[in-house]
N, C-alpha and C positions, 0 to 999 in steps of 0.2 A: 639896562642896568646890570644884568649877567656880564659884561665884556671888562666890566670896569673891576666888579669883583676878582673874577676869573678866568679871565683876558679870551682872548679871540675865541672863537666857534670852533676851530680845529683846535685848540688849546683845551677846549670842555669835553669837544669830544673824543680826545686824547685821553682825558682822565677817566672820564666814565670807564672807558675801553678800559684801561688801566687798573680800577678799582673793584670792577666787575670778574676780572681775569684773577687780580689776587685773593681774592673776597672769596670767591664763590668757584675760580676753577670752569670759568664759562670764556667762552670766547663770545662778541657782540660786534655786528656790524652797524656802523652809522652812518649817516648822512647829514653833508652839514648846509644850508645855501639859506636864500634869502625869502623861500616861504613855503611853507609846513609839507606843501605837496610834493614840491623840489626834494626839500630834505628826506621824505616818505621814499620817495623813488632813489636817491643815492644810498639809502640803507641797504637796499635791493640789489645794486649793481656790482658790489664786490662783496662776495663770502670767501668764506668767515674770516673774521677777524681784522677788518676792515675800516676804514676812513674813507668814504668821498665825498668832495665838495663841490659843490655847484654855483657861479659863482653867477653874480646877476652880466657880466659882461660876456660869460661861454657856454652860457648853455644850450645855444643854440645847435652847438659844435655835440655836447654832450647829450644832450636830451633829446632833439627830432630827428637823431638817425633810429631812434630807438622804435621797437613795434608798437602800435598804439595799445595792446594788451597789457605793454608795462603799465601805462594810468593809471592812476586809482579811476576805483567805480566802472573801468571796462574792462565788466564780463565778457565770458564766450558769447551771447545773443548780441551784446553790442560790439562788439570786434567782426561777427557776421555780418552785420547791418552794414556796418563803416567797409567791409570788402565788398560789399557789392559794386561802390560807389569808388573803388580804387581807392581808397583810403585806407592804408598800409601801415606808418607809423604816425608816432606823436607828430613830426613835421608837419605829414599832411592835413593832421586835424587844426594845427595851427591855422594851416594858412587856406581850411575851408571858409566856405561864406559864412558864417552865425543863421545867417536866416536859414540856411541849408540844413545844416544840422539842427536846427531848433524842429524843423521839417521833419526832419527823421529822428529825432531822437526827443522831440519837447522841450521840457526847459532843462533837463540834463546835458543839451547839447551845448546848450549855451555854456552851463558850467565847463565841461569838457574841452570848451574854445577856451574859456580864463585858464584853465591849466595848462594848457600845453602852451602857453602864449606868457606866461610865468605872470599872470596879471591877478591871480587870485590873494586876495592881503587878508585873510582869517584868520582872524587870532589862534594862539595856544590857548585855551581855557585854562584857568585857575585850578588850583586841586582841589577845591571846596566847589569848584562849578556841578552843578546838576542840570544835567539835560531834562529841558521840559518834556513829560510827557504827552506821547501825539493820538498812543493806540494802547488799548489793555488786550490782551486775549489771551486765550488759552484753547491748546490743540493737542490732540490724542490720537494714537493709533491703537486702535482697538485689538482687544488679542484675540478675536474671532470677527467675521466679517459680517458688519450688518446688513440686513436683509430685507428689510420695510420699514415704511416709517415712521410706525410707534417706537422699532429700538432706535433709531435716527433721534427720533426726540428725548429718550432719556439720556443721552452722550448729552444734548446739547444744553439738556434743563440741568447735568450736573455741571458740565462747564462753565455754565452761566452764574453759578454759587460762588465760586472762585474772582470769575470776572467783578460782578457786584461789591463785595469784599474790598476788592483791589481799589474800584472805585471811589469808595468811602473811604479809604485808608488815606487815597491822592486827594479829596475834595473833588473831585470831577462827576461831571454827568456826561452821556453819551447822546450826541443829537443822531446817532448813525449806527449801524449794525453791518460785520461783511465776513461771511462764511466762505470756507475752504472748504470741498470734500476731495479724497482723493481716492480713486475707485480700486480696484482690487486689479488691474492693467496699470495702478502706478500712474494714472491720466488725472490732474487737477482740474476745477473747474474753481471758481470764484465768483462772488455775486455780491452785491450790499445793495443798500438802502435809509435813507430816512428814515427819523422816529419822528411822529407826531408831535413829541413836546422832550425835552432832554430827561435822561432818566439815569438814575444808578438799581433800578429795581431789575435784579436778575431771571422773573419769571416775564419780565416786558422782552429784557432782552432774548430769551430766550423763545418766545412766543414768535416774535421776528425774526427772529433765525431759524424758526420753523418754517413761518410763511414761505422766508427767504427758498428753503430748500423743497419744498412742498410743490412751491409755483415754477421752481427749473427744472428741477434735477428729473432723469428720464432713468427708470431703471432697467437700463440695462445692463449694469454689472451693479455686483453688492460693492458696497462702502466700506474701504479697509481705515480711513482716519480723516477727524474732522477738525476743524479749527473755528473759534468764535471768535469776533472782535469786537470790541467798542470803538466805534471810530469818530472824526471830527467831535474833539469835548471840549466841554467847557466847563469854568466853575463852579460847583455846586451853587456859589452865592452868590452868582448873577439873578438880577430879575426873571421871573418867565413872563411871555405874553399869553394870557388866558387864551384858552379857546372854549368857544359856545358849544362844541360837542362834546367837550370833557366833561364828567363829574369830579369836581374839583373836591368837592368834601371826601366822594368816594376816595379820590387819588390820595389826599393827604391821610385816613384811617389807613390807608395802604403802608404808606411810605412811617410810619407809626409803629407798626405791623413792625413791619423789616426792619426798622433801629431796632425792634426788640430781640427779633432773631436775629442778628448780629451780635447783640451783647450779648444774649445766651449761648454764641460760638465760640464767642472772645473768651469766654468764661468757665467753659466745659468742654468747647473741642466744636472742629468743622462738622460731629457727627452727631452732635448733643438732638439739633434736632433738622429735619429736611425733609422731603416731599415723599408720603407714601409710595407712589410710582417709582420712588427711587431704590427698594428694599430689594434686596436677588441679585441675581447676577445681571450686569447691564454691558455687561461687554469691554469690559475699563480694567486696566491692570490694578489689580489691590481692590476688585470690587468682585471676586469670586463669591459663590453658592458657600462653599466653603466656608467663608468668614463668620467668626461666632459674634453676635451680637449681642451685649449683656444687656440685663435687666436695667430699667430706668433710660431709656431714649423714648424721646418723644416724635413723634409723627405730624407733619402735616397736611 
């Protein structure tokens, strides 16, 4: 429909160039070709102030002489992987086996073979499109380095107050839980796990991000920053399947509970009211000893 308004693809991308230069005093490079990824990568190949097109009949001339690094989505670790195996540029990833790369690289390789092979047809998204959410979390670097694992656990029972929040805002539950720590040598480690039944209850999630870290992590350096995540969600207003070791009454005064300290946040603030263990200093930027606490905050 664009072509008919505003004629050909170098003719748009003539204007934009054009309008952005007068407008604004900016120079902008484009790319023009026949699908998103193409076009991604011709933006890239001439600066500044640029036009290239990629056309479905030459790109083979234009595009596989190029390092496999230009792709989108290969990183440094996967440009290492791909040299091991003499795979040098976009050409050569073309014209690997799929099974090969699926091999070495999972289902990214696959993808990785539709691009360089100019097969990939994904739309532009709408400007009204919202990317479904996949993961909620929240991650901190502490401004001094934790040390055991009581302070471990208040980082992650206050990240988890954010997380839960978020939850409820999206409608989602979390069937999954996957912690980050990264130690004070700069070294990540990663873990997750299952939740027994989905939840948006932030002391659940947080509980399992204790275990989570409780039952790996080896102290041998203190912990300079950690990250929580909600993973694999779903609906809030999906069905659940009971379980006989739940207490189901229990769970729902729970989940009762928390709508009400939720509106009592929405109402008065993230600080209106939250977990005694949470009072002092916890190690969290903007959570100093220092900070005055007024009269009227509740505890729980």
């Amino acid at each position: 429909g664009s072509q008919k308004a505003f004629g050909s693809g170098f003719e748009i991308a003539e204007e934009i160039r054009k309008i952005v230069r007068e407008e604004l005093g900016l120079t902008v490079s484009l790319g023009v070709s026949f699908n998103k990824i193409f076009a991604k990568l011709g933006s890239d190949m001439k600066k500044p102030d640029a036009i290239t097109v990629i056309e479905e009949a030459d790109y083979q001339t234009k595009v596989w002489p190029l390092p496999a690094s230009d792709l989108l989505y290969v990183g440094r670790a996967t440009t290492k992987k791909l040299e091991r195996y003499g795979i040098l540029t976009i050409g050569d990833i073309a014209k690997a086996r799929p099974e090969f790369l699926k091999t070495l690289l999972g289902v990214n390789g696959i993808m990785l073979w539709r691009f360089a092979n100019g097969t990939d047809q994904s739309r532009v998204m709408r400007t009204d499109y919202v990317s479904p959410v996949k993961s909620i979390g929240h991650g901190i670097t502490c401004v001094a380095d934790l040390e055991n694992n009581e302070e471990v656990w208040k980082v992650m029972l206050e990240l988890s107050q954010d997380i839960g929040h978020r939850l409820r805002v999206h409608e989602l539950s979390a069937k999954g839980v996957q912690i980050t720590v990264k130690d004070d040598g700069l070294t990540h480690k990663q873990y997750q796990a299952q939740m027994p039944l989905p939840t948006q209850s932030p002391m659940e999630i947080a509980l399992k991000a204790r275990s989570l870290f409780e039952d790996n992590y080896r102290w041998m350096q203190n912990v300079r920053a950690i990250t929580v995540r909600a993973i694999n969600l779903v609906s809030d207003a999906l069905p659940q399947q009971l379980d006989l070791f739940d207490d189901a009454v229990k769970r729902e005064k729970r989940d009762r509970l928390e709508d009400t300290i939720e509106k009592i946040r929405m109402r008065f603030g993230n600080r209106a009211i939250y977990s005694a263990s949470l009072m002092g200093d916890i190690k969290m930027p903007g959570r100093g000893v220092n900070e005055v606490v007024m009269p009227g905050i509740m505890y729980t």
